[in-house]
N, C-alpha and C positions, 0 to 999 in steps of 0.2 A: 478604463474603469471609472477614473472620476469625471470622465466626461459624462458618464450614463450615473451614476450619484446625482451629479450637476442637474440634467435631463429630468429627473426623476423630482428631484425637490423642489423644479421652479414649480409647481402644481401642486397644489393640496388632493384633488385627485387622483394625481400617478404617485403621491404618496401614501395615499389612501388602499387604492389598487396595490401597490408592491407592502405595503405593509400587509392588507386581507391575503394577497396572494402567499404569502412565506409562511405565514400562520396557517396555512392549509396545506400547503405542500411540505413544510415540515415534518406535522406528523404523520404524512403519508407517506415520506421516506424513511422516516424509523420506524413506523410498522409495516411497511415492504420487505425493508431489509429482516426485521426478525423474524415473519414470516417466513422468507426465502430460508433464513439461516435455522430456523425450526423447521422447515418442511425438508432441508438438506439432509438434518440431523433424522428427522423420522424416518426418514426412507433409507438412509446405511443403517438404521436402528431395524428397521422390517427387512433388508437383505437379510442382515445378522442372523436373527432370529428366526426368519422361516429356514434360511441354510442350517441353523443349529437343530430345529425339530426336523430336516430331512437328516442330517449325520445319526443323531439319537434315533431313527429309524432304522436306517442302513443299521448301526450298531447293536440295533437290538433285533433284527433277521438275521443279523449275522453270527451271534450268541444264538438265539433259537435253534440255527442250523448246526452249529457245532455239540450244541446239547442233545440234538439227536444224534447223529454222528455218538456220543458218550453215551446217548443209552442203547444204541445197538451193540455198544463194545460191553455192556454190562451182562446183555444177551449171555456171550460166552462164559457168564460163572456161574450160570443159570441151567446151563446143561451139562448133564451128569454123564453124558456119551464124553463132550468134548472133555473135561475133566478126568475122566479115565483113562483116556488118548493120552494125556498131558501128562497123567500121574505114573502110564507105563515108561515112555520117554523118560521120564526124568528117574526114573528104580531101574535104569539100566538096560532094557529094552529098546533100544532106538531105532531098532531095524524101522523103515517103511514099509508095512506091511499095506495089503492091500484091504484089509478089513481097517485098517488104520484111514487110507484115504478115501475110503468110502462116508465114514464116518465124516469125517475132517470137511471133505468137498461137499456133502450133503446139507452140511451146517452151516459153510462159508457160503455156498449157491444162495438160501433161504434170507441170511444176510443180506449177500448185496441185491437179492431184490426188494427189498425195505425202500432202496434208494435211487433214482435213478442216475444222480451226478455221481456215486461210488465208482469209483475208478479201480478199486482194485483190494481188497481185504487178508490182509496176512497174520499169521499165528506162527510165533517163533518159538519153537521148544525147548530150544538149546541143543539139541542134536538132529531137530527135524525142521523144514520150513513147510509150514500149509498153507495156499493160498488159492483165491479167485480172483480173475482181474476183465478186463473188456478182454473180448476176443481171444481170450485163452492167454494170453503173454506171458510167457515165460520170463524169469528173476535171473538176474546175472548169476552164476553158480562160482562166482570167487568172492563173492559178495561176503566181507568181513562183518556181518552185522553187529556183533557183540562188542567190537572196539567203537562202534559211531556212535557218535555222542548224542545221538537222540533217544537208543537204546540201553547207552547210560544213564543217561537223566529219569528213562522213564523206570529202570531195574529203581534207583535210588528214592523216588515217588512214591515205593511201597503201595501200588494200588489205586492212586490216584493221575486226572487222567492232564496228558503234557500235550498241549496243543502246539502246532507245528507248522509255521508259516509256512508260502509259498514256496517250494522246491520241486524240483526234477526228481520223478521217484529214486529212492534212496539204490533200491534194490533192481533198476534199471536203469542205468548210469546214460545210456547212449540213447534215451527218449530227448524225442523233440515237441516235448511238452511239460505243462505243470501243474502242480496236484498242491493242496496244503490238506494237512493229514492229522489225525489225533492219536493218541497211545498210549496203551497200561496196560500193569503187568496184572498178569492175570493167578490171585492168588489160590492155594486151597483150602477153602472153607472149613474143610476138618482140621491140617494141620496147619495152617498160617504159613505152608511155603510156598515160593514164589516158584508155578509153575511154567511161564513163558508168558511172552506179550504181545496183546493185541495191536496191530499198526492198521489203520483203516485211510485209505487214500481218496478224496472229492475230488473232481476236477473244481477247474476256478469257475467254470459256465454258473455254477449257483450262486458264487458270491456278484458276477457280473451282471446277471438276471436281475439282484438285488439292489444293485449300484444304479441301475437303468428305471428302475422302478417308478422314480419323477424326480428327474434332476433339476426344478424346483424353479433356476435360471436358464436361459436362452446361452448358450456357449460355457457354459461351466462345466468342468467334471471332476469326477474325484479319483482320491488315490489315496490308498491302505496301505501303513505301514506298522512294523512291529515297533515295541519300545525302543529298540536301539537306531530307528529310522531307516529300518531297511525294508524296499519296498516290496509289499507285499499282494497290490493288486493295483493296475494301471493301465488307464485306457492305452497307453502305448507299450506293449508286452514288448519291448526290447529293454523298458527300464526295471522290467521285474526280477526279481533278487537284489537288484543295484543299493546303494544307499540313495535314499531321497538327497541333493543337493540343491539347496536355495542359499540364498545371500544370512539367512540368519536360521540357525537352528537351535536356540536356546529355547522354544518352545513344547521341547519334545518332554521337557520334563514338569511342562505342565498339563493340569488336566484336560481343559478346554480354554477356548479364548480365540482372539481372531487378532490379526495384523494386516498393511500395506504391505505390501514390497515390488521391487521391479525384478522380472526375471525375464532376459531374453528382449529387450526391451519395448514389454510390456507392463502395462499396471496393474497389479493381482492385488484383490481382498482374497485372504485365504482365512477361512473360519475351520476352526477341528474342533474336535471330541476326540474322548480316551473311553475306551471300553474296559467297564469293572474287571468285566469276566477274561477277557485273553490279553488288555493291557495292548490292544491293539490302536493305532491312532486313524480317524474319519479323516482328511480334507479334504475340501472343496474349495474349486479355485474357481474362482470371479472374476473375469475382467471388470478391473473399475468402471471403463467406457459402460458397464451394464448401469452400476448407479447412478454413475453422472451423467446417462443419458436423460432418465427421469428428474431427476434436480433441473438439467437444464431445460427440459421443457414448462416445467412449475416456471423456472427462471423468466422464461420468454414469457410467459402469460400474465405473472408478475409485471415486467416492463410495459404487454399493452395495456393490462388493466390500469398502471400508474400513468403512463402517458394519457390514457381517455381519461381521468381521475384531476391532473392538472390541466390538460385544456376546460375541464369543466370549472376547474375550480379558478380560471383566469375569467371564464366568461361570467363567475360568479362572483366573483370580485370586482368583474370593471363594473356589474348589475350593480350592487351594494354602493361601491365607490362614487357612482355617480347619484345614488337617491342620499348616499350621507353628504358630499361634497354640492349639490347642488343647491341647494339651501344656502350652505355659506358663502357661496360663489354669488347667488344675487342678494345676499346683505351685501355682500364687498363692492356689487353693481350701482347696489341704491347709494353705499356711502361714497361712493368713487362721486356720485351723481350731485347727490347733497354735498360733499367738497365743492361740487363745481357751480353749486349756486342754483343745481336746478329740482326745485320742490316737486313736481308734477311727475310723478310717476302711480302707477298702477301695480300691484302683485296680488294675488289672491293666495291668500294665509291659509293653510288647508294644518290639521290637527289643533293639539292641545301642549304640542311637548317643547322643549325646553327653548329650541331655534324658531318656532312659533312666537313662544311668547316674546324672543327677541325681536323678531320681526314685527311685530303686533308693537311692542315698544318704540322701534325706529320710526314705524309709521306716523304714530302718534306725536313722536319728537318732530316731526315732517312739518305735521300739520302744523303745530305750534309753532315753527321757525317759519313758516311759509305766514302765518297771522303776524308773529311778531315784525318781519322784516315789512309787512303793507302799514304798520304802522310809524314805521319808522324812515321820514320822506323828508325829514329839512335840510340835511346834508350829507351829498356823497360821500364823504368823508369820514363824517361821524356813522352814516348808515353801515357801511364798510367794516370803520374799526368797532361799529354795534356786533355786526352779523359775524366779527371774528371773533368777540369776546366771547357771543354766544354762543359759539360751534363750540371753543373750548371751553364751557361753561358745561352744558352740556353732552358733547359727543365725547367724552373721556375716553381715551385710547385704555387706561387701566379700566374702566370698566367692560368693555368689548374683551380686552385680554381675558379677563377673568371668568365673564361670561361662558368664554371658548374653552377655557382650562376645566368650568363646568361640567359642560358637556364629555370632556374628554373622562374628568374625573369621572363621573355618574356610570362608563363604560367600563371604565378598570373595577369601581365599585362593585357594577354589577356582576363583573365576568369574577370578583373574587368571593363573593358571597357563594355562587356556584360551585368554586373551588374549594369552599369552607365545606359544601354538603358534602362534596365527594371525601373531602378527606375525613371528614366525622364516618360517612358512612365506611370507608375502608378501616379504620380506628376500629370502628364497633367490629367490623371481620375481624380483624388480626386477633379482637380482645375475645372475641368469641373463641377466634382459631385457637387460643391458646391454652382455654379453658374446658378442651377436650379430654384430656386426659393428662393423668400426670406419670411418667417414667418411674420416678419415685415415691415408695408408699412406705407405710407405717409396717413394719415388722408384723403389730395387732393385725392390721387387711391380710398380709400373708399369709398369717395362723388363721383368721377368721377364713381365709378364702379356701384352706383346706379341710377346716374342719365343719366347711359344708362341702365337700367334695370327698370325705369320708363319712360321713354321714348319709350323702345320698349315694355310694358302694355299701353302706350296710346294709341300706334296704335289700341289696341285691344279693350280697353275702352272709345275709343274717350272723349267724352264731358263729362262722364260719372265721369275719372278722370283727377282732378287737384293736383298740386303740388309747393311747392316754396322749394328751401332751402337757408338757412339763417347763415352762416357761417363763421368766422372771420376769414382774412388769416392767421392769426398768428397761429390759430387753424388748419389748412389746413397744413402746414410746422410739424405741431408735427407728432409722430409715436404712432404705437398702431398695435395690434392684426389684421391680416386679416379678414374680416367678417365677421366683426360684426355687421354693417350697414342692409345690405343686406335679412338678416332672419327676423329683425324685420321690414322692410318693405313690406317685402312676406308677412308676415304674418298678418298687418292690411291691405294691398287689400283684401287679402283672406278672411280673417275671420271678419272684420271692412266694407269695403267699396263695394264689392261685393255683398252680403246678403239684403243692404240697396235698394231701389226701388228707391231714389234719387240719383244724385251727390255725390262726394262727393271729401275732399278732404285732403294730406298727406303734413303735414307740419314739418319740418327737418331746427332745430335749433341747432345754437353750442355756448358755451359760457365757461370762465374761471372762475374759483370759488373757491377762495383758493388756493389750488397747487394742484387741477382736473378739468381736462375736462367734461364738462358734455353736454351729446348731447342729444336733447329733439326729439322723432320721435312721432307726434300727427295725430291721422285720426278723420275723422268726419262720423265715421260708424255705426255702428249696437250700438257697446258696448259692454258689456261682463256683467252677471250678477253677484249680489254677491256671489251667493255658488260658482258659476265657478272661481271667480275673486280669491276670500280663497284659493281654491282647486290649485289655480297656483301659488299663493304666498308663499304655506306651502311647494310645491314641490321646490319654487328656493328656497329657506330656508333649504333645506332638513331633514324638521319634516315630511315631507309627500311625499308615492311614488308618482312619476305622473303617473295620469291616460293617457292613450295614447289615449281616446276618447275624449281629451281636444283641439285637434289641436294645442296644444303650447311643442310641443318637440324641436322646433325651439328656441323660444327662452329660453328655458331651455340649452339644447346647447351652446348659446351665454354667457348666464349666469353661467355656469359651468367652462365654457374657460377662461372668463376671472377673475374669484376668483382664478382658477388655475393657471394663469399666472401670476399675477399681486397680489392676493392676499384678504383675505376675505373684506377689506372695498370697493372693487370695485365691481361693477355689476349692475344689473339689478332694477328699480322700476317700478309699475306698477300702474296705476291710472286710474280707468275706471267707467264709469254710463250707464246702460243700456239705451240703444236709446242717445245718447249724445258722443260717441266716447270713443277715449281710449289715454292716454298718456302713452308712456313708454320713462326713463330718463335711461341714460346709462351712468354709472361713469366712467371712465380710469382714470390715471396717467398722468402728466404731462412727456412727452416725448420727448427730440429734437437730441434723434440719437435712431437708432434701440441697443435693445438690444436682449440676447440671453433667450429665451421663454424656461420656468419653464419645459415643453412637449411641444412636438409636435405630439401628437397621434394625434391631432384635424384636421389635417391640410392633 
């Protein structure tokens, strides 16, 4: 290494050249590598994400198909033949009669042809079993149904309906196949008793159909499991019913998300989804060799575009190194020359710029030394120690130095002047970027921003709705969170004062309480009932997920933002009576300058 140091410094132009060349290939190795290391990151970022919109597909065919599946079983409260079957069964009548399965068969035939994956549709009366299945197939007849705990769960549902993973029908024990099944009891509309329950058997070919549909990757597949990780559909039916086993199962208790792991030793990205509706789990499994196949091709392209990128930029260097170096190389020729006493040389001075004019000067100095030494002829001697006074007189070594330092200065000069625009011009970004918007606003925007957004619902509500707000300006001057007013106003027109067949009206108080603000938004609407009222208090609490059939993601939002910014004794209360309206109290902080917000995903 310091041989080639050595090597390199006895020349001004292989100093020249390794300086131009490092400076080029520098930042073509820091922006290769972040390239590669961005294009590495986009492309596990696009597996991700197209695997996550094919699971939320699968997952949402596979609720659509079970939802039917739930409204064919709704069919049977719907007929008043099958109802009367059920209502004789259960007053004591049990016999099978044959007007009984005439009825029963004629009902369950029209059923399962709804469906073609139906595997099989049964009606349990308690003392009767009526069924249609493929090929006529007869039910085990020792078949304990009332003790299996599927037929528990779903007596205890009162009506609503119990979906039912992957199993071997229940009520043919010795099949060598598998069904996953939905079930509910089937009530009486006039008395509210529970007449018997419907069990409706799919084969798995629909959910497979479904699975197959565009498995998105080249060698991936997927596999259905229920919450507790037992599996529920797999390209390998020996594993079905099994529990899923991989290296790490703490995932099951979340909603979605992806992970590495090795299983089998291979390398798997495995990305899931969780389904609202049956709480069932999507994965897909990836071989990494799928992602890092594409990385490493980016990778290789990377390496020849940088390799043709340095050979260019060496031959562009030695180009430069040799028009900056040559120049100083024949001053050093002429003074080497003029050291040696010899005046008579010839170079043609081509520009204007700074080693011109030095040349242009040495020249000059030439001639003048070449004039003065023809005059100076009486003695060797004294000519001699003349011609040496006057070289150092003269040819001043600090002035050459300084000359050169010129030069070099006048490059760093220029190359930072360049630096200065770029960094002004990034300045004025950042200071623009930062003057986009601001997270925190004046309480006053809040109120002003809703009472043009009540204002433009009157137009639409005329008489319909009123409003006052009631506001202390001292409270108007504080700061706090953007919008947070605004959702919980949408959401008592909407879901409060809308719904109501009267007037009605939204009253928006503010008041100081301690060291919080507390701003009261009250409607005189509909109301909210108690299960619903719980159901919303346990989700801003978060003991409980929110249901998204609550209409209140809105102000679950509000209430999320602001424990996150501000902190858990801030947020949201909720106060409501069916037919009487709704109060919601909204805690903030005392505030009298903006501060800088905990996140801003919100926003």
């Amino acid at each position: 290494m310091r041989r080639i140091v050595k090597w390199i410094g006895a020349r001004l132009q292989r100093k020249t050249m390794a300086a131009l060349t490092a400076m080029m290939i520098l930042p073509l190795a820091i922006l290769g590598t972040f390239i590669y290391l961005y294009s590495y990151w986009t492309i596990e970022r696009d597996y991700i994400n197209n695997s996550k919109k094919y699971l939320n597909q699968v997952s949402q065919n596979i609720e659509h198909n079970i939802k039917s599946l739930e409204m064919i079983s709704i069919l049977a409260f719907m007929d008043e033949d099958v109802i009367n079957v059920l209502r004789m069964d259960r007053s004591g009548n049990s016999e099978n009669t044959p007007y009984k399965q005439n009825i029963m068969g004629s009902f369950l035939t029209k059923l399962k042809e709804l469906r073609n994956d139906v595997n099989g549709i049964y009606i349990f009366s308690g003392s009767n079993v009526y069924y249609k299945s493929k090929q006529d197939e007869t039910i085990d007849s020792d078949y304990d149904y009332k003790n299996d705990f599927w037929y528990k769960e779903t007596v205890n549902l009162k009506g609503a309906t119990y979906v039912i993973g992957t199993h071997i029908p229940f009520q043919k024990k010795h099949s060598n196949y598998y069904v996953y099944s939905i079930a509910r009891s089937i009530i009486d509309y006039q008395t509210g008793n529970h007449l018997g329950v419907i069990l409706i058997d799919a084969l798995l070919d629909g959910i497979s159909n479904m699975a197959e549909v565009e498995k998105v990757f080249d060698g991936s597949w997927l596999v259905i499991t229920d919450n507790q990780g037992k599996i529920i559909f797999s390209p390998d039916r020996k594993e079905i019913t099994k529990s899923l086993e991989l290296s790490r199962n703490d995932f099951l208790n979340d909603v979605s998300g992806y992970f590495f792991t090795k299983e089998k030793e291979e390398e798997l990205l495995v990305n899931y989804v969780t389904s609202e509706y049956t709480g069932w789990k999507m994965l897909q499994f990836i071989p990494s060799e799928t992602v890092y196949n594409a990385s490493r091709t980016i990778g290789l392209a990377l390496i020849l575009l940088a390799g043709l990128l340095i050979f260019l930029s060496v031959l562009i260097s030695f180009y430069v190194s040799i028009k900056i170096s040559k120049p100083i190389i024949d001053i050093n020729s002429i003074l080497q020359r003029i050291g040696e006493g010899n005046f008579d040389w010839d170079l043609k001075i081509k520009g204007n710029d700074e080693v011109s004019q030095l040349m242009l000067g040495i020249k000059k100095m030439s001639i003048r030394l070449k004039a003065l030494l023809k005059r100076v002829t009486t003695a060797r001697l004294k000519q001699k120690e003349a011609e040496l006074k006057f070289l150092q007189s003269q040819i001043n070594p600090h002035f050459l130095h300084n000359t050169l330092n010129s030069i070099q200065m006048m490059a760093i000069i220029n190359g930072q002047v360049d630096m200065a625009h770029m960094i002004d011009d990034l300045g004025k970004f950042y200071k623009s970027g930062i003057f986009q918007g601001n997270d925190m606003v004046k309480i006053r925007e809040e109120v002003d921003h809703v009472r043009l957004y009540l204002k433009i619902l009157q137009m639409r509500y005329g008489d319909k709705l009123k409003w006052t707000i009631n506001i202390n300006e001292v409270i108007m001057e504080l700061y706090t969170a953007k919008f947070i007013l605004q959702p919980i106003v949408e959401n008592a027109i909407y879901h409060g004062i809308e719904p109501n067949l009267y007037p009605g009206e939204i009253r928006i108080e503010g008041k100081l309480k301690d060291d919080c603000v507390e701003i009261c938004i009250e409607d005189s609407g509909v109301g909210i009932s108690e299960d619903k009222l719980e159901g919303i208090l346990l989700s801003l609490s978060g003991e409980k997920q929110l249901d998204t059939q609550m209409n209140s993601i809105g102000i679950k939002n509000v209430n999320d933002r602001i424990k996150l910014y501000f902190g858990n004794r801030y947020g949201l209360s909720i106060f409501s009576q069916k037919g009487k309206g709704t109060r919601v109290l909204i805690k903030i902080p005392v505030l009298h300058r903006p501060v800088p917000l905990a996140n801003k995903y919100f926003f």
